[in-house]
C-alpha positions in Angstrom: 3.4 7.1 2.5 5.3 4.0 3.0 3.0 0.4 2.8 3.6 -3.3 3.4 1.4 -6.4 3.8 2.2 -9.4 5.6 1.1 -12.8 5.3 2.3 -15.7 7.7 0.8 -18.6 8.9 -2.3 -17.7 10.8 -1.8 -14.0 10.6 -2.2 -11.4 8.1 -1.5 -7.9 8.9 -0.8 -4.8 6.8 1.3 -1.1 7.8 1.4 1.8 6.7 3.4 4.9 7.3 2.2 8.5 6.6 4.5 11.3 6.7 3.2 14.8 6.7 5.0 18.0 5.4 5.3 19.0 8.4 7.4 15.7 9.1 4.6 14.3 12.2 4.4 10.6 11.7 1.5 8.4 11.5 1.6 4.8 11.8 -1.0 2.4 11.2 -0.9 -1.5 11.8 -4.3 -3.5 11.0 -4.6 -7.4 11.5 -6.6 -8.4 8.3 -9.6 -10.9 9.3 -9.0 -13.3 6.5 -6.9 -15.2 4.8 -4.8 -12.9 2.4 -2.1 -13.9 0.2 1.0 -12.0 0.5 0.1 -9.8 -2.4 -3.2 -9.3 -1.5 -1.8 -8.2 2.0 0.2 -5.1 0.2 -2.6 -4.0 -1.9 -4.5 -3.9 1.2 -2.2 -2.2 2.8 -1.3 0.3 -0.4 -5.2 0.7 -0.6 -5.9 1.4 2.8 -3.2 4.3 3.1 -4.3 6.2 0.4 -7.8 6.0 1.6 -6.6 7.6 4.7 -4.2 9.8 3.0 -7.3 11.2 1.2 -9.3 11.6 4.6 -6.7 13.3 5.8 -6.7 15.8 2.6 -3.6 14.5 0.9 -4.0 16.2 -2.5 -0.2 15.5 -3.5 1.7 11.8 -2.2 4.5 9.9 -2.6 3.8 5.5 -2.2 6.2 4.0 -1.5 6.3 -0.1 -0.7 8.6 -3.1 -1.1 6.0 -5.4 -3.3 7.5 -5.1 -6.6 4.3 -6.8 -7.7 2.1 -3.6 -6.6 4.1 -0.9 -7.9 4.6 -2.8 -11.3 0.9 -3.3 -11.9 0.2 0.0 -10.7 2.7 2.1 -12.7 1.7 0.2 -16.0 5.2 -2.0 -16.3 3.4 -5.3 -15.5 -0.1 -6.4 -16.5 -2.3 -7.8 -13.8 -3.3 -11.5 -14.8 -4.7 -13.1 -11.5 -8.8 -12.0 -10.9 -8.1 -11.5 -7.6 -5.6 -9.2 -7.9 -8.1 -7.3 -10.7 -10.4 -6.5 -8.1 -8.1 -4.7 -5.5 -6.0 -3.1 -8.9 -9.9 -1.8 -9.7 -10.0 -0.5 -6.7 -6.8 1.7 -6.8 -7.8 2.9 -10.5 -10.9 4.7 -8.8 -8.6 6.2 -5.8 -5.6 7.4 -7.8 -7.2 10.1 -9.9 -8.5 11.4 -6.5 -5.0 13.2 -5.8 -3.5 16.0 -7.8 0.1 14.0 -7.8 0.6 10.7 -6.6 3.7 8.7 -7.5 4.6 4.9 -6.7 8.1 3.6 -5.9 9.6 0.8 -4.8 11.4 0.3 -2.3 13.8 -2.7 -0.9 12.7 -4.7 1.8 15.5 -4.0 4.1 15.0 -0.3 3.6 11.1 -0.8 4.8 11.9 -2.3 8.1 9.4 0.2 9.9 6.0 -0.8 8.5 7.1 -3.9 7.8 7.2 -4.7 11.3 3.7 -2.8 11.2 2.6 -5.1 9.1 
């Protein structure tokens, strides 16, 4: 699964990118409805495809994303400070023990062109 989260101007958006074993693509672009920080944007977006990774019976995944920030908090190597950013991290501890393997990487930004222009 790759994930990114946009936020511009007026627009916030998120993409995601699953891959299946059997290498069939699915992408999916959502336009948030509120005002998002960037890093609120990529949890959204890191949130939202495992959700349907799981509803798709994902019992093993790869995460992959370019917010250094997500995959920091999320692998332990940075402590989450900001309340906001509590409540979405919260939200991933109760999703994460839901899959038999799940790993997080990150992953330049010019080597996540695809959802980022999803996002």
């Amino acid at each position: 699964m790759y994930f990114d989260g946009a936020s511009y101007q007026y627009r916030y958006g998120i993409g995601v990118l699953l891959i299946a074993p059997d290498n069939s693509h699915i992408p999916l672009a959502f336009k948030l409805q509120f005002k998002a920080s960037n890093n609120e944007a990529e949890y959204e977006a890191c949130i939202v495809g495992l959700e349907t990774a799981l509803e798709l019976g994902a019992k093993k995944l790869d995460a992959i994303g370019d917010s250094n920030l997500v995959v920091s908090q999320v692998n332990g190597d940075w402590k989450v400070k900001e309340e906001k950013m509590k409540i979405y991290h919260q939200t991933l501890d109760v999703l994460i023990p839901r899959f038999e393997k799940l790993t997080f990487m990150h992953l330049l930004r010019e080597n996540n062109r695809f959802v980022n222009a999803l996002s």
